[in-house]
Backbone as CSV, one residue per row, in Angstrom:
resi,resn,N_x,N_y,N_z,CA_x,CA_y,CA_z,C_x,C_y,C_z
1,UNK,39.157,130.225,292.567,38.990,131.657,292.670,39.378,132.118,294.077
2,UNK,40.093,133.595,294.382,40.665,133.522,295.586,39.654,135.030,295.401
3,UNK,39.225,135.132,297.089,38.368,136.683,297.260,39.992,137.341,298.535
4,UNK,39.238,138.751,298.121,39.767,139.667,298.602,40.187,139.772,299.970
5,UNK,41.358,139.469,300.593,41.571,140.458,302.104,42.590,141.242,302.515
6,UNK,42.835,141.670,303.407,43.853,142.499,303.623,44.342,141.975,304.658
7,UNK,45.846,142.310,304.556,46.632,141.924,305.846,46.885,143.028,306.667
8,UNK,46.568,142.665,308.385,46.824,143.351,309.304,48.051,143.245,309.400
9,UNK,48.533,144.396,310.073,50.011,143.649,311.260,50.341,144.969,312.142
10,UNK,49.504,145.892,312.469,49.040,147.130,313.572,48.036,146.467,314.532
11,UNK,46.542,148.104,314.539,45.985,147.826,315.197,45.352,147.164,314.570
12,UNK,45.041,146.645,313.474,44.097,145.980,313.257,44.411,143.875,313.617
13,UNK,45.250,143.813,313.979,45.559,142.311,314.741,45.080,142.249,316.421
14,UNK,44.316,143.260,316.401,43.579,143.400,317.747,42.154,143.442,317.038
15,UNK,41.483,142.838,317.420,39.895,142.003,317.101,39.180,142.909,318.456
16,UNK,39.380,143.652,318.858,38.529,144.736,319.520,38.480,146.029,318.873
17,UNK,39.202,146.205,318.163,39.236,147.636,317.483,38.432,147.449,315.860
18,UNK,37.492,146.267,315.923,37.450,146.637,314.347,35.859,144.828,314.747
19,UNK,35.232,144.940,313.299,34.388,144.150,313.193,34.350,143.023,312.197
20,UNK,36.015,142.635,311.840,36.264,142.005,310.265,35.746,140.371,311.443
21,UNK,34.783,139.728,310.690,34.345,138.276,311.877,35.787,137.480,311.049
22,UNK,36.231,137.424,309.752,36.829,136.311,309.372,37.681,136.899,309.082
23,UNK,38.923,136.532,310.248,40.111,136.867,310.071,41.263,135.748,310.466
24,UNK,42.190,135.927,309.901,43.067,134.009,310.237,44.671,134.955,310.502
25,UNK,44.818,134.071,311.535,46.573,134.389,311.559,47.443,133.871,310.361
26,UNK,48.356,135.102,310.015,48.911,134.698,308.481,50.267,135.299,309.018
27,UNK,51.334,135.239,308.100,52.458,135.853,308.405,53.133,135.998,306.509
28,UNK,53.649,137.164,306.337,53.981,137.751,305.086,55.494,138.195,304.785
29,UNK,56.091,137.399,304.269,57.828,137.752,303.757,57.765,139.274,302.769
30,UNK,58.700,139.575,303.059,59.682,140.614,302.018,58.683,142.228,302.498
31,UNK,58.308,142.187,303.740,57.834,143.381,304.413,58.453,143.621,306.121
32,UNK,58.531,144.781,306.079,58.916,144.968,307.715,58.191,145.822,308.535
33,UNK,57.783,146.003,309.587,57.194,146.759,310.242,58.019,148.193,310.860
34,UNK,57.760,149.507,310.470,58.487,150.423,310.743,57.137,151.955,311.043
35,UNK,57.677,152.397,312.395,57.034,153.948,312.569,57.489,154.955,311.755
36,UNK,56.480,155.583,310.753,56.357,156.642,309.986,55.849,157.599,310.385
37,UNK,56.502,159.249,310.608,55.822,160.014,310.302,55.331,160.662,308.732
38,UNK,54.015,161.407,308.586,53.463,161.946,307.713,53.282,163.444,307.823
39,UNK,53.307,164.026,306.942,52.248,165.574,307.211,51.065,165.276,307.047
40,UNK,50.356,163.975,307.260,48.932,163.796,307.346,48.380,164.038,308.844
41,UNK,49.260,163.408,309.187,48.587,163.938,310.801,49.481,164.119,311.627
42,UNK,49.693,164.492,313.052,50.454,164.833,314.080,51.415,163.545,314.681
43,UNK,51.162,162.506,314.767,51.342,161.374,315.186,51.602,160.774,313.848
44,UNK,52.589,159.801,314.318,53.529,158.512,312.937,52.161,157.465,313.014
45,UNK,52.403,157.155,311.778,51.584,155.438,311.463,52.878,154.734,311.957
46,UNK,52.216,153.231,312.294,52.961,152.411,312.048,52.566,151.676,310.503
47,UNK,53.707,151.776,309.496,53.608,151.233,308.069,54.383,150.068,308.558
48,UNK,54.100,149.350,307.107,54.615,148.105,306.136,55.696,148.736,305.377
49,UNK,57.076,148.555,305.458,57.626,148.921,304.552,58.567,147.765,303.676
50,UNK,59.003,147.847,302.467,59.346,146.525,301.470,60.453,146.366,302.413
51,UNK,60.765,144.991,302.235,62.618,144.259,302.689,62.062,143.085,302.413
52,UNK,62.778,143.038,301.384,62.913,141.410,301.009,63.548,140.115,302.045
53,UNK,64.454,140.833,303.116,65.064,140.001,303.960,64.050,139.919,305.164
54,UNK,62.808,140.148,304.936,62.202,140.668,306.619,60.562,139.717,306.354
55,UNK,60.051,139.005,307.502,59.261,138.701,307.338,57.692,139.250,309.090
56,UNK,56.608,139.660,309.010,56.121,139.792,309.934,54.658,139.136,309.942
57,UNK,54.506,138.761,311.273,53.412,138.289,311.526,52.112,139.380,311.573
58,UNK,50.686,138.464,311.291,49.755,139.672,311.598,48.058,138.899,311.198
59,UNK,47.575,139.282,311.040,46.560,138.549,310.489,45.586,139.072,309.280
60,UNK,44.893,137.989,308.513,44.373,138.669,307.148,43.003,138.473,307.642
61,UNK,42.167,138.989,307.118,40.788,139.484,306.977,40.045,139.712,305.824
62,UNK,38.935,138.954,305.646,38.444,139.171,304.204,37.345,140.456,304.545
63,UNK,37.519,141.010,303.093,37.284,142.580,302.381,35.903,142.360,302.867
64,UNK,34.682,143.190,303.855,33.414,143.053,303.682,32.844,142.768,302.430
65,UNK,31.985,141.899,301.509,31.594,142.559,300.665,32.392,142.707,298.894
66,UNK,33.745,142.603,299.393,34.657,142.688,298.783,34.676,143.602,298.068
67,UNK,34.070,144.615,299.229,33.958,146.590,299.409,35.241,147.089,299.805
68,UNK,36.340,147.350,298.982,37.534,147.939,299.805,37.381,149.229,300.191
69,UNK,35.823,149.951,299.992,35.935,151.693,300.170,35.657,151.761,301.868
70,UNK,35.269,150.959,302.749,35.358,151.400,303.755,36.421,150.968,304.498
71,UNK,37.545,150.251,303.976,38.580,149.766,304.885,40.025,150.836,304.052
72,UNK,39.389,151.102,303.344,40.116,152.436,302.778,40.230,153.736,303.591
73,UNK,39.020,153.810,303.814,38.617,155.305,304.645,39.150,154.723,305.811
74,UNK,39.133,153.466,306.164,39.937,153.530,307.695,41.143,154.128,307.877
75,UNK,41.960,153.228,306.391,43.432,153.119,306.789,43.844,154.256,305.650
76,UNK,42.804,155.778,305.887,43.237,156.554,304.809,44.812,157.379,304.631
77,UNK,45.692,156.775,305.677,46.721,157.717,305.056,48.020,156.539,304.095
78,UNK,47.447,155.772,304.347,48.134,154.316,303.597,47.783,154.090,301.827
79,UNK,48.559,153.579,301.084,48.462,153.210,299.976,48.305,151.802,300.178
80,UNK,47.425,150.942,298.992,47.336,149.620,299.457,48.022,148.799,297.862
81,UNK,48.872,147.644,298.375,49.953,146.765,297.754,49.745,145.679,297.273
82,UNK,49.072,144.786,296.438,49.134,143.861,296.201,50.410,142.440,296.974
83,UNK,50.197,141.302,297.183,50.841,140.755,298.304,51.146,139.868,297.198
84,UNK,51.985,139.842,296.414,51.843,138.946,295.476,52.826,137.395,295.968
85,UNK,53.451,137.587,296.877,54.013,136.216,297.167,54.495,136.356,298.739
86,UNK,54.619,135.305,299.086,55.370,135.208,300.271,54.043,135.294,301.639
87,UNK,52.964,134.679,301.031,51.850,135.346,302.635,51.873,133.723,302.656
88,UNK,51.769,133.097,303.989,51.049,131.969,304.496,49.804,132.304,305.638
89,UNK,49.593,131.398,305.405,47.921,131.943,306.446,46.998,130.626,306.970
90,UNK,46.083,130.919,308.016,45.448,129.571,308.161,44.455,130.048,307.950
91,UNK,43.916,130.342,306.751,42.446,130.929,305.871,42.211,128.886,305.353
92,UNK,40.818,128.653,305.332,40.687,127.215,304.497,40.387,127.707,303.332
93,UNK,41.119,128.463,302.666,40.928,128.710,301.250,41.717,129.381,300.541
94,UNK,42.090,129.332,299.555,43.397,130.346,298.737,42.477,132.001,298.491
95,UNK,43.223,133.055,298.837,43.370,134.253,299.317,43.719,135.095,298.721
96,UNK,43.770,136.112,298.009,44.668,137.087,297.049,44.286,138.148,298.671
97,UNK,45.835,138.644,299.060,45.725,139.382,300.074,46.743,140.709,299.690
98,UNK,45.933,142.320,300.211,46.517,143.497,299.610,47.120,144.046,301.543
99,UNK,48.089,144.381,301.230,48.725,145.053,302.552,49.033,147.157,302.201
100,UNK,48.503,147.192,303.204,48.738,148.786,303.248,49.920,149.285,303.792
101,UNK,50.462,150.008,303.406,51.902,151.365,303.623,51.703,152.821,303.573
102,UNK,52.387,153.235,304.253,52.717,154.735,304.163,53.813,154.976,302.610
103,UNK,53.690,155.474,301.621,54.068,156.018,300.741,55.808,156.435,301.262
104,UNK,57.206,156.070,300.379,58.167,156.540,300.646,58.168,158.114,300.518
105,UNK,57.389,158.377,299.267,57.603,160.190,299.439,56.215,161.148,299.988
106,UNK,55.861,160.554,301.751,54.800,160.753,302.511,55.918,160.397,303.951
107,UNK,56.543,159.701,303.611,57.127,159.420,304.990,58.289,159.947,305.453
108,UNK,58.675,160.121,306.807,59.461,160.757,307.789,60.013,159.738,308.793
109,UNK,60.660,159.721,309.847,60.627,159.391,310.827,59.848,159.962,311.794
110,UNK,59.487,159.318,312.902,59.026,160.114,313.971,59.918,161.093,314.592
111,UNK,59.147,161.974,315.440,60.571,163.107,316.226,59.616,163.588,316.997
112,UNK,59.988,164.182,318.261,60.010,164.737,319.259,58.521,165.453,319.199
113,UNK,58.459,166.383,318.647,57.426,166.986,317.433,55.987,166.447,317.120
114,UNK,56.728,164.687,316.653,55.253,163.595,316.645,55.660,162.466,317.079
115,UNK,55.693,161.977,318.246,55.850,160.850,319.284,54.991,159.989,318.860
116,UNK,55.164,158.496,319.155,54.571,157.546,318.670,52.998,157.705,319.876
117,UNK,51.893,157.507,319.329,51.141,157.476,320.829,50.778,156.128,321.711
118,UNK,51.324,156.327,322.950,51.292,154.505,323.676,49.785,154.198,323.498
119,UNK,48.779,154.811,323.607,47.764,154.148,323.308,47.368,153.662,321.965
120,UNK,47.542,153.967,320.687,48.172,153.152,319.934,48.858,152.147,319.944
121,UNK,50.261,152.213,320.956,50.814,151.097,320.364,50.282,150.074,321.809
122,UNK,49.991,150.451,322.590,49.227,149.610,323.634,48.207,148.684,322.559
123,UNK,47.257,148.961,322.227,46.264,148.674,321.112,47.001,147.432,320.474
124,UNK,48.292,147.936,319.693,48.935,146.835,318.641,49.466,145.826,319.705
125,UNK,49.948,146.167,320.530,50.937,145.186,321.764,49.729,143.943,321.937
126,UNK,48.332,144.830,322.475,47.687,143.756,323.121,47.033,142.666,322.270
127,UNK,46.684,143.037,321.259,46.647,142.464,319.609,47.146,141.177,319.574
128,UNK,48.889,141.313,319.578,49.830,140.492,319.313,49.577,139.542,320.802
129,UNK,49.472,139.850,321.714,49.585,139.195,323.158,48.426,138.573,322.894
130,UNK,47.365,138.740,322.626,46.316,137.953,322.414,45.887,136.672,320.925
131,UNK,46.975,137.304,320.366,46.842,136.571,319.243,47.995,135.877,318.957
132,UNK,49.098,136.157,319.423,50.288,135.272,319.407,51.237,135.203,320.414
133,UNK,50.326,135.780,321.942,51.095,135.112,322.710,52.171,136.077,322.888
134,UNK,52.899,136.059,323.994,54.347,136.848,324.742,55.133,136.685,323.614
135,UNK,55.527,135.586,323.530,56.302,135.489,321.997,56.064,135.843,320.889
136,UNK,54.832,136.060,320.568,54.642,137.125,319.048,54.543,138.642,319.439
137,UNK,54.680,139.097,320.760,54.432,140.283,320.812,56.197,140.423,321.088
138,UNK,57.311,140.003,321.943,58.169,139.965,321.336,58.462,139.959,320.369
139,UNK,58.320,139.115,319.401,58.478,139.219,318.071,58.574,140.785,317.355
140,UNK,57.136,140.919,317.731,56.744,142.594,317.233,57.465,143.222,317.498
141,UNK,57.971,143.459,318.758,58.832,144.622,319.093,60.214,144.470,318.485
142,UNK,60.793,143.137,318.293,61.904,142.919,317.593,62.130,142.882,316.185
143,UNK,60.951,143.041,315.380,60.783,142.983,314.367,60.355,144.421,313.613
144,UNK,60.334,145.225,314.569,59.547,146.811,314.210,60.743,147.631,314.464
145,UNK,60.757,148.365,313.124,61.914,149.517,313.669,61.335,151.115,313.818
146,UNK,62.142,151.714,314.210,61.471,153.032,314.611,61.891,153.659,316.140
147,UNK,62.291,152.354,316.629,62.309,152.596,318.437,63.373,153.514,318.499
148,UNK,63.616,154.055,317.807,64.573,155.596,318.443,63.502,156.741,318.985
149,UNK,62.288,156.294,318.285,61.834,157.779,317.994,61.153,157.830,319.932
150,UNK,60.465,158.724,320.325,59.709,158.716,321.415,58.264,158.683,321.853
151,UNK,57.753,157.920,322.993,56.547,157.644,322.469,55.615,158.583,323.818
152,UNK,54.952,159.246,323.293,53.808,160.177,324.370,53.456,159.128,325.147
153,UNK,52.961,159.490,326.388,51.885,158.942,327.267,50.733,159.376,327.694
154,UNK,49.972,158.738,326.541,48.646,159.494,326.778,47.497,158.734,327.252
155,UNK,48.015,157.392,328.051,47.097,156.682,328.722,45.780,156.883,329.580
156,UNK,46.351,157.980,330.136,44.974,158.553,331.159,44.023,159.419,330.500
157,UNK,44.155,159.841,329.452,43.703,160.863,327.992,44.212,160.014,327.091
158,UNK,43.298,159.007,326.115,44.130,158.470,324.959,43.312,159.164,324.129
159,UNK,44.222,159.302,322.980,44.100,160.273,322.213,44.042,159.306,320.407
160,UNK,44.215,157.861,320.862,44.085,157.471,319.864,42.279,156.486,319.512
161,UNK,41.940,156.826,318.390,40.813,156.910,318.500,39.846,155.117,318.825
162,UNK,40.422,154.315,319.007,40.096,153.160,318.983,40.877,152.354,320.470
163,UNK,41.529,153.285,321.420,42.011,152.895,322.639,41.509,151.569,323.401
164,UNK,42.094,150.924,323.728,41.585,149.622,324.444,41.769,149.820,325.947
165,UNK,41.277,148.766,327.135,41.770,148.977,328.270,42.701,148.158,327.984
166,UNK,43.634,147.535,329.087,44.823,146.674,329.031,44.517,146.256,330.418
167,UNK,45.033,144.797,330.496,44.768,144.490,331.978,46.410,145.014,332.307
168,UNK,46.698,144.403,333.920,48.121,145.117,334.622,48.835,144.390,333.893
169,UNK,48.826,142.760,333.400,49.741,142.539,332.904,50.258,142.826,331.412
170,UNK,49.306,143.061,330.848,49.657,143.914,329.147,49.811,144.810,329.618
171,UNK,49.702,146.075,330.238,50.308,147.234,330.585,52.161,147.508,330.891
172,UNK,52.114,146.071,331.642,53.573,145.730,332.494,54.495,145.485,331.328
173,UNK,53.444,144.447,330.477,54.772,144.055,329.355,55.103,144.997,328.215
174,UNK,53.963,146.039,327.742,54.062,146.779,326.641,55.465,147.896,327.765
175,UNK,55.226,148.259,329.049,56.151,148.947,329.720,57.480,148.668,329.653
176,UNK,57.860,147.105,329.950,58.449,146.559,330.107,59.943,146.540,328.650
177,UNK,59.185,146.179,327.682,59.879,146.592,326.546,60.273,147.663,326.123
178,UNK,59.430,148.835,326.091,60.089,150.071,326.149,60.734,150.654,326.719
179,UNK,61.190,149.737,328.499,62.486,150.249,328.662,63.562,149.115,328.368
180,UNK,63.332,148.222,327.750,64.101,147.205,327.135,64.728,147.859,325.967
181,UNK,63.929,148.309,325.341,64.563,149.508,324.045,65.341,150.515,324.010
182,UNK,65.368,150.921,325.121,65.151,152.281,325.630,64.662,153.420,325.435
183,UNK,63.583,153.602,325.005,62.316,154.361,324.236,62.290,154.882,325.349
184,UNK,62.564,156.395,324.949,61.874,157.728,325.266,60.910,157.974,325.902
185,UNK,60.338,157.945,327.025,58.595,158.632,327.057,58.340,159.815,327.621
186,UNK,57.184,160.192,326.664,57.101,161.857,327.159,56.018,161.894,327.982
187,UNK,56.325,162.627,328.940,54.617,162.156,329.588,53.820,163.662,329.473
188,UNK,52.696,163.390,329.577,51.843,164.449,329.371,51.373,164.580,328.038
């Protein structure tokens, strides 16, 4: 019998923003990581979107309870997917794992309008740096599309609701890449 979890691969692969105790690094084929905007809110999600050619790292977490109504209300502007193949994981147990998305006819790109917010993606950066290391947070950034769009700086005012501190050197490297990208920043 396999119980319920969900796969991270945002903020929730940062284990400061959330209280799931049993969560295992997993990584999931035929999904990609991409910034969505919505008319749900002002600011893009970062979604899961399908590609069969694309695989991303992140980590799974079993369902409290195997209560999906409060990890629902978290990730309320997302639809949630059944994972039916392609997840590996270091769970000691077989897993039926559901991944959340932004809806194709909900989604946009980001724009000018709704900038990605760095404290957000500070949040996801430090996540990955802590959980997989310079090289999985590379990864992330090479593996996430969206980087046209532009990202606010709302570090000194974060505006995203689960903000982390960052020491200088996660600050340097989440910096560091975005002008590796050449991502936009708006300040103010």
């Amino acid at each position: 019998m396999t119980e319920p979890f969900f796969f991270g691969y945002g903020s929730l692969v940062n284990r400061r923003t959330h209280d799931y105790g049993e969560a295992y690094h997993a990584r999931v084929r035929g999904w990609r990581r991409a910034w969505r905007h919505t008319h749900l809110q002002e600011v893009p999600f970062l979604t899961a979107v399908p590609d069969p050619q694309s695989e991303i790292e992140g980590l799974i977490a079993a369902v409290p309870g195997g209560d999906w109504a409060a990890l629902d209300r978290r990730e309320w502007g997302y639809d949630r997917h059944q994972v039916s193949h392609g997840l590996g994981h270091a769970a000691p147990r077989p897993v039926a794992a559901q991944i959340y998305a932004v809806p194709e006819s909900r989604a946009a790109g980001p724009t000018v309008r709704h900038p990605i917010l760095l404290s957000y993606l500070d949040v996801v950066v430090q996540g990955y740096l802590r959980e997989f290391g310079e090289s999985g947070a590379i990864r992330f950034f090479e593996t996430t599309h969206g980087w046209d769009a532009p990202v606010r700086d709302d570090r000194a005012d974060p505006r995203y609701p689960r903000a982390q501190p960052l020491s200088a050197t996660e600050l340097g490297f989440v910096d560091e890449w975005l002008a590796t990208l050449g991502v936009r920043i708006i300040r103010g």
